[in-house]
C-alpha positions in Angstrom: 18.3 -30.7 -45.4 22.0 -30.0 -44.2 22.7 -32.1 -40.9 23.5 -30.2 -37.9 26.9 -29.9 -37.0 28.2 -31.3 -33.6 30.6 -30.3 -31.6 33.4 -32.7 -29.6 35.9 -30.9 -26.9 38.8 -32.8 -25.6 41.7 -31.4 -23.7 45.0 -33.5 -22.8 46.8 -32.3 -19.7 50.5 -31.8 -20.3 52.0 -33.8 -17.5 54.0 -36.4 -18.8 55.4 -38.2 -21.8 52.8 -39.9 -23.8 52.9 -44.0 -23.8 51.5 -46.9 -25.6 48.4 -46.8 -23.6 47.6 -43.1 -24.1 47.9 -43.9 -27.9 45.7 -47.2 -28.3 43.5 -46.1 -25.6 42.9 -42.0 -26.5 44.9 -40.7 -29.1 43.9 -43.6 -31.8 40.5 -43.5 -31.8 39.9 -39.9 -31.3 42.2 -39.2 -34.2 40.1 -41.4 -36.5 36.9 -40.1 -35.1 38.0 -36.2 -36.3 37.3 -37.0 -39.5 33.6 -37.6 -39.3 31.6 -36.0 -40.6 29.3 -33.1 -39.5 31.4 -33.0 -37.0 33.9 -29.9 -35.2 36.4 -31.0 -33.0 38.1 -28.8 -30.4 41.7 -30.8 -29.0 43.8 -28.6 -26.3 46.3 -29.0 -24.3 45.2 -28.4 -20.9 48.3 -26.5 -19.6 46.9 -24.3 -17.0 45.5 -27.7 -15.6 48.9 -29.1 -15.3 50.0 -26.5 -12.4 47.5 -28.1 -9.9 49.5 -30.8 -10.1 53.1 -29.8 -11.4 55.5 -27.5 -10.2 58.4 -28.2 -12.7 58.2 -26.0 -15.0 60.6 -27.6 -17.6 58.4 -30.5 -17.2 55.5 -28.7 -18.1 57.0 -26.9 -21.5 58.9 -30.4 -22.8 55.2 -32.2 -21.9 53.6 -29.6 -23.9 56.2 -30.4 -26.7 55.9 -34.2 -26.5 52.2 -34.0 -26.4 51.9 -31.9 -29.6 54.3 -33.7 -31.5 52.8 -37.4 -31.1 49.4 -36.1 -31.7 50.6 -34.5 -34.9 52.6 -37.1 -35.6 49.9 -40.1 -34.5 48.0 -38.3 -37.7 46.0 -35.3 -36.1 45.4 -33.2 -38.9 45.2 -29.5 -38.1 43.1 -28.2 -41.1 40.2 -30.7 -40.1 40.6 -29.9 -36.2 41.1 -26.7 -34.1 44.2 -27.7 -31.7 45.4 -25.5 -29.7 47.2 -24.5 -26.3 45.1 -23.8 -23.3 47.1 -20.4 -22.3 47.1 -19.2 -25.3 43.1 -18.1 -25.1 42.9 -15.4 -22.3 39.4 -15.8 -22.4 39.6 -19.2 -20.9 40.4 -17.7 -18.0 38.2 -14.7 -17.7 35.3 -16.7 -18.3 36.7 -19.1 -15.5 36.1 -15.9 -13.5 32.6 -15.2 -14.6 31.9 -19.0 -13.6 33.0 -18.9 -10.2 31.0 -15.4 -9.8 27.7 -17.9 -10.2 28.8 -21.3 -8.9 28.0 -22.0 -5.2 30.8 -23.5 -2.9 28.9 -26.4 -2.1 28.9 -27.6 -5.5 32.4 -27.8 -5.7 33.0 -29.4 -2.2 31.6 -31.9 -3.6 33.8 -32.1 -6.5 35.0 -35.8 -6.4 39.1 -35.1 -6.7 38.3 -32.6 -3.6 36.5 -34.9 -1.7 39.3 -37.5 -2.2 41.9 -35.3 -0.9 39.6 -34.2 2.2 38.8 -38.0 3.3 42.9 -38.9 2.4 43.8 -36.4 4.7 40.6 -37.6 7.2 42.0 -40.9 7.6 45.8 -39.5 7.8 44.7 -37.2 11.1 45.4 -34.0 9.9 43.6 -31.0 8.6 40.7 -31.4 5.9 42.5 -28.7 3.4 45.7 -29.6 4.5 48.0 -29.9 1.2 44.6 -28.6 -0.8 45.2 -26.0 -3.4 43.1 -23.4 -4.4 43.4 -24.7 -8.4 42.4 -28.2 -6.9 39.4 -26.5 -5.5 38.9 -24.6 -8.4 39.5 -27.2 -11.2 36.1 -27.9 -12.1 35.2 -24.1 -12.7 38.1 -24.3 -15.0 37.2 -27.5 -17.0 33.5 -25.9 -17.2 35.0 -22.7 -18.9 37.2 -25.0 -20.9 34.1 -26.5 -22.3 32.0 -23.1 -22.5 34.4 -21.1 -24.4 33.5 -22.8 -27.2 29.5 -23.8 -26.3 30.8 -28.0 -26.9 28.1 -30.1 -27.6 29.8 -33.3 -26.8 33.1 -33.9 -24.4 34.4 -37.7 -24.3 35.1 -38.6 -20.7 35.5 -41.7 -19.0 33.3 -42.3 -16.0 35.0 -41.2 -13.7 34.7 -37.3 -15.3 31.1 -37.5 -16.0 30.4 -35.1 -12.4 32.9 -32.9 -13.9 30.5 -32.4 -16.9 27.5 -32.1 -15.0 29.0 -29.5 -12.6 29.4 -27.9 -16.1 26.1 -27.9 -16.7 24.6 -26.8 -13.8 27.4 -23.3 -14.3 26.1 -22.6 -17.8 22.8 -23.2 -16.5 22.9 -20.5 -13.5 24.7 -17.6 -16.0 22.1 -18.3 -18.5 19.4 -18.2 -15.5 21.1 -14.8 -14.0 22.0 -13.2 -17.9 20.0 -14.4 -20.2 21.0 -17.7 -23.1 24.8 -17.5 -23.5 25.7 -20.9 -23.5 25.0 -24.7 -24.5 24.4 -26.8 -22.2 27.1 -30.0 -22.9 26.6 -33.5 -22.4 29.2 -36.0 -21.7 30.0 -38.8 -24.2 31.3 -41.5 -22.0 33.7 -44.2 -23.6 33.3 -47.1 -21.6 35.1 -48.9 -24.7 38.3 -47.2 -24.6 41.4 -49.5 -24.3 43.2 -50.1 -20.7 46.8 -51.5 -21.8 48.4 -53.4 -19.0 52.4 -52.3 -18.5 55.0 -53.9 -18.1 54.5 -55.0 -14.8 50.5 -56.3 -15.6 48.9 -53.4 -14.0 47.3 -50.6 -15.9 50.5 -48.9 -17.9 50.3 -45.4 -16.0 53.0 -42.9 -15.7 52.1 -43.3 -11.9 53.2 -46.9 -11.5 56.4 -46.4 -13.3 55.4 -49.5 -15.8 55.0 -47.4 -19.5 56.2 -48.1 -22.6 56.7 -44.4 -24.2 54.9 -44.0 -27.6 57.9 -43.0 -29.8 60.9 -44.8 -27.7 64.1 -46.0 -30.3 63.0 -49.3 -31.2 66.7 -51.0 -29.6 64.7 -49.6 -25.9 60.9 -50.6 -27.7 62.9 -53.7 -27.7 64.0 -54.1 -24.6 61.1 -52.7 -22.6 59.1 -55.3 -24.6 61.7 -58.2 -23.1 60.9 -56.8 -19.7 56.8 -57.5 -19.4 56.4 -60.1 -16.6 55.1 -63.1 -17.8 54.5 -66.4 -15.7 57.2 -69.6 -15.7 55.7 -71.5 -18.3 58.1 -73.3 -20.9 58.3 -73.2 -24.5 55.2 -76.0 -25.6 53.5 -75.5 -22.8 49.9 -74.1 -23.3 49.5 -70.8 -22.4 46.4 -68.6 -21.2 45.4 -65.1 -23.3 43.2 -64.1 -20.1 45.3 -61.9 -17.5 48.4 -61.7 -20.7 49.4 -58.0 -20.2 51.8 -59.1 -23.8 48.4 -60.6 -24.8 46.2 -57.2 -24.4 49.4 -55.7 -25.9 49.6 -57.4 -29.0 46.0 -57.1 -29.2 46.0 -53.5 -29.2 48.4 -53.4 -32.6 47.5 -56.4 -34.7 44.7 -57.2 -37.0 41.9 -59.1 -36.2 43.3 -62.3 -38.6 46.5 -61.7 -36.8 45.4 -61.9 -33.2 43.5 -65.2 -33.8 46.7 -66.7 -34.8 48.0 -65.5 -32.0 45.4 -66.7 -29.6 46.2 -70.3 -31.2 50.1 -69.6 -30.8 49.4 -69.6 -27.2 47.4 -72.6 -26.9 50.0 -74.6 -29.0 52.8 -72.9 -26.3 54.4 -70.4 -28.2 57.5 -69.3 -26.1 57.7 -66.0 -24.1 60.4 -64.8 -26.1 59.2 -65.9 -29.9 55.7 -63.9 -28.7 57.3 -61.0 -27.4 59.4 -60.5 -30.7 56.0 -60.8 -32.9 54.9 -58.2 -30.6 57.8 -55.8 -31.0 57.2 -56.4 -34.9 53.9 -55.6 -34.3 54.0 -52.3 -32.4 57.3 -51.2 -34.5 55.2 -51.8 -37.6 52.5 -49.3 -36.9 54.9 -46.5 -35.1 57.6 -46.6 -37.2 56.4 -44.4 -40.5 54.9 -41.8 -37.3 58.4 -41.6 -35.3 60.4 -39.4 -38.6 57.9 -37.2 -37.9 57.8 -36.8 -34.5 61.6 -36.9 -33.9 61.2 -34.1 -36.8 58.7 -32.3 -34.6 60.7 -32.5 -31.8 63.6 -31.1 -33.4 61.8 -28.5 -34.8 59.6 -27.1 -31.7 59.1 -24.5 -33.7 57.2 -25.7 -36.3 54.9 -27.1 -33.1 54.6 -23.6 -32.4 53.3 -22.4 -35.4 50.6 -24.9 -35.4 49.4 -24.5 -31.8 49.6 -20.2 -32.6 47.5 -20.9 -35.9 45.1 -23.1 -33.7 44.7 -20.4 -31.3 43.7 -18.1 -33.6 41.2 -20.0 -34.9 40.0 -21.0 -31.5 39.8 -17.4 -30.5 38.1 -16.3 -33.4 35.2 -17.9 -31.6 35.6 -17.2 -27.5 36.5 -13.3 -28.5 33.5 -12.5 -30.1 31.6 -14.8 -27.0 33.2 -13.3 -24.4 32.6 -9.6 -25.4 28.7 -11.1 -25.5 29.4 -11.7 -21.4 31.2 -9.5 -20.8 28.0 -6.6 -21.7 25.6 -9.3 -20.2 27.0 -9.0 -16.6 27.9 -5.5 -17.3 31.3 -4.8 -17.9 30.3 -2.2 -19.9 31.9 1.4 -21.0 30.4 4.3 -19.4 29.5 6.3 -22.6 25.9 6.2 -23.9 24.4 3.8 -21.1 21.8 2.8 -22.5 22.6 2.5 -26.0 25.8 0.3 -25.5 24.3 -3.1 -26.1 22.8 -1.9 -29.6 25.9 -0.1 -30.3 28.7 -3.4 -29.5 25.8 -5.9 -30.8 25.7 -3.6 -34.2 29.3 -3.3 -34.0 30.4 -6.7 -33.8 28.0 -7.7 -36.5 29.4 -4.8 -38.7 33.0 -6.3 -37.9 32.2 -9.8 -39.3 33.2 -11.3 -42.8 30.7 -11.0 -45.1 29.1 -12.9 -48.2 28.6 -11.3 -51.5 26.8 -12.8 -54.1 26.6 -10.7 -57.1 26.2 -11.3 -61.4 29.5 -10.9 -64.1 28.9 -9.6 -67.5 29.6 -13.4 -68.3 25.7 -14.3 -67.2 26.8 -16.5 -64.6 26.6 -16.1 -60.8 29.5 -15.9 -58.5 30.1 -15.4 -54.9 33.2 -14.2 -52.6 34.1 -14.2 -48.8 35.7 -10.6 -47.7 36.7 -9.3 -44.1 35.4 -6.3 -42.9 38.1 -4.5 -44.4 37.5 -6.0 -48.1 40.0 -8.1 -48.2 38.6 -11.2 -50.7 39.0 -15.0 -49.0 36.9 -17.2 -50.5 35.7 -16.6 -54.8 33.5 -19.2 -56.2 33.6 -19.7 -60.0 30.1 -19.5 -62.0 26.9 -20.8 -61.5 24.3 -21.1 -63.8 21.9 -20.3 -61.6 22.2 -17.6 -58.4 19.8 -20.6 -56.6 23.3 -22.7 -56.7 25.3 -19.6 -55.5 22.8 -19.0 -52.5 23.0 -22.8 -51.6 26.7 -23.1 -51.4 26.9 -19.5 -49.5 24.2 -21.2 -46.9 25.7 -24.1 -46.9 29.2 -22.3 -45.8 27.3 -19.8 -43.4 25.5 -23.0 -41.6 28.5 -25.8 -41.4 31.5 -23.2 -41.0 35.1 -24.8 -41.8 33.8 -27.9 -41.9 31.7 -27.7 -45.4 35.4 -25.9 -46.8 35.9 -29.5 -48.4 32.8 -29.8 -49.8 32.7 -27.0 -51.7 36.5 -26.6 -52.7 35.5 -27.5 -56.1 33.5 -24.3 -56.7 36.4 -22.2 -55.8 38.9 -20.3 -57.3 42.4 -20.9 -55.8 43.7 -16.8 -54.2 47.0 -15.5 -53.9 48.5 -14.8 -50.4 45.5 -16.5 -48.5 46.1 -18.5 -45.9 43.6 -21.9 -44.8 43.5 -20.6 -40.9 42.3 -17.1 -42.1 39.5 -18.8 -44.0 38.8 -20.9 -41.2 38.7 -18.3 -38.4 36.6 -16.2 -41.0 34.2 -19.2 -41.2 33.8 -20.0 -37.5 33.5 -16.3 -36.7 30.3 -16.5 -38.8 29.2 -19.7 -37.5 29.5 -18.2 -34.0 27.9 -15.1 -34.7 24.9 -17.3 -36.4 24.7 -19.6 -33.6 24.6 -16.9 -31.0 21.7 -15.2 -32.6 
């Protein structure tokens, strides 16, 4: 019995330039986790969420560019995961719309980011509002349709986002109450074992305490960054403590297990400050290093960024269009010809707009099957089977998984001229959709 598939959302907001702690703590682990199995993952970057907080707009475009390029060049692999640029789906933000048509006000005054800034500005003796935005207001109606655009199963989050997802909940739960069952309802998966690095200064390294150490920095600054982490007055020999060692956590972060015990004994034999912050450059050089060609490649070459976020898209709208013409009929945004027969019509039309599978027999006796648009062109030929059972399994099997059983099957398919992967893909998840929503 195939295994249900799962689906992980994860946007990044473009607001900065991504560090050593965004890497270890994020980027790392979610990178490995993409290639699980029976798995889709969704990665954007969250631009539209950046202008609550950001009015520099260079700032915004080079942190979109910086973003992309260390994820891509940390290892993300676009073929396995749909990545992607918030504004480049313009359903995203219709379907914010439709959200904040059923969400009550009170929920979102009690929006935790809102409430901060109400009881900051409380204690200051001014105005409740005063300094609050509309898109601060707002931001959880976004993240919901962020989440909803693509009906997410599962959306990491630290703790601290956990309402955010709930909020979510509760606005798929009142369309679906008001228009009928558009929408899954998603479910935080918290990561209380994600990796806090301590900067330079021994406080959390945050781009709001000035204390980072950016991911792909030339390794003469790596270097001397490293040199600056405060450490206490102890002398070489003395014995020194792990517990409360920001350079500790650090080294921790980059070096295998075997190496890190050695380390842990270095420090109680009273390895000196600079000897241990020289293994630690070596460290953290030795795993960056084969990534930075490539992102100083990427960055070179925004371009080629581009074309992978535009290809993303695509993909990524090949799912929300199809959704959002489903809402859009469901609350009634409808055309004015043949009232009552519009539903049947767009429900009859969409489905007659899908890809479809053909399974048929060659004069050869054995059993094939292709993938064609609407419009005939062939994506996806198998070669034979000896049996149309093995055909019909490995059509289901595509129908049921999406992109994700692509791999699995490669073997039973002929290799097409002038086809590209993302058409495939989009091909596949538009059927996975359209089977999902049924």
């Amino acid at each position: 019995m195939t295994q249900a598939i799962t689906r992980f959302l994860t946007g990044i907001t473009p607001s900065g330039t991504p560090h050593l702690g965004n890497y270890a703590g994020m980027m790392r682990p979610a990178i490995a986790a993409s290639r699980a199995p029976n798995v889709e993952n969704f990665y954007f970057l969250a631009d539209y969420h950046a202008l609550i907080k950001c009015q520099d707009p260079d700032r915004v475009q080079r942190s979109t560019l910086e973003i992309a390029a260390s994820w891509l060049a940390a290892g993300l692999d676009p073929a396995h995961v749909t990545f992607y640029r918030q504004s480049d789906v313009p359903e995203i933000p219709e379907l914010t719309w439709f959200l904040t048509c059923v969400t009550g006000k009170g929920l979102l005054n009690r929006a935790h980011a809102y409430k901060a800034a109400v009881d900051k500005n409380t204690a200051a003796g001014t105005e409740p509002d005063d300094g609050v935005t509309a898109g601060l207001f707002m931001y959880p109606v976004l993240m919901a349709a962020d989440i909803l655009a693509f009906n997410a199963h599962k959306v990491p989050v630290g703790r601290d986002q956990v309402q955010h997802i709930e909020m979510a909940r509760d606005m798929a739960s009142s369309f679906n109450h008001l228009y009928g069952e558009h929408f899954t309802l998603p479910e935080a998966a918290v990561e209380d074992s994600v990796a806090l690095l301590a900067g330079l200064d021994g406080r959390k390294m945050s781009k709001s305490y000035d204390n980072t150490i950016p991911l792909f920095t030339p390794p003469a600054q790596l270097k001397k960054l490293i040199g600056s982490i405060v450490t206490d007055s102890r002398a070489p020999g003395e014995p020194k403590e792990v517990e409360g060692s920001a350079l500790f956590q650090m080294y921790q972060a980059f070096a295998t297990a075997e190496e890190t015990a050695a380390m842990r004994q270095a420090y109680a034999d009273g390895i000196s400050w600079g000897d241990a912050k020289q293994k630690l450059y070596e460290c953290i050089e030795r795993e960056i290093t084969p990534m930075r060609a490539r992102y100083e490649d990427l960055m070179a070459h925004p371009e080629k960024v581009e074309a992978v976020l535009q290809a993303g898209a695509e993909r990524a709208r090949a799912l929300s269009r199809p959704l959002l013409q489903r809402l859009r009929a469901a609350v009634g945004l409808r055309t004015l010809t043949g009232m009552t027969q519009t539903s049947q019509k767009a429900a009859k039309a969409d489905k007659a707009a899908l890809p479809v599978f053909k399974q048929y027999r060659e004069k050869d006796g054995q059993f094939y099957f292709k993938l064609t648009t609407a419009s005939g062109q062939v994506l996806l030929q198998s070669t034979g089977f000896a049996q149309p059972r093995e055909a019909g399994q490995h059509i289901a099997r595509l129908q049921q998984e999406g992109a994700a059983a692509l791999e699995a099957v490669r073997s039973h398919l002929q290799p097409l001229d002038g086809v590209q992967e993302a058409d495939i893909t989009a091909a596949l998840q538009q059927l996975h959709a359209a089977a999902q929503a049924e």
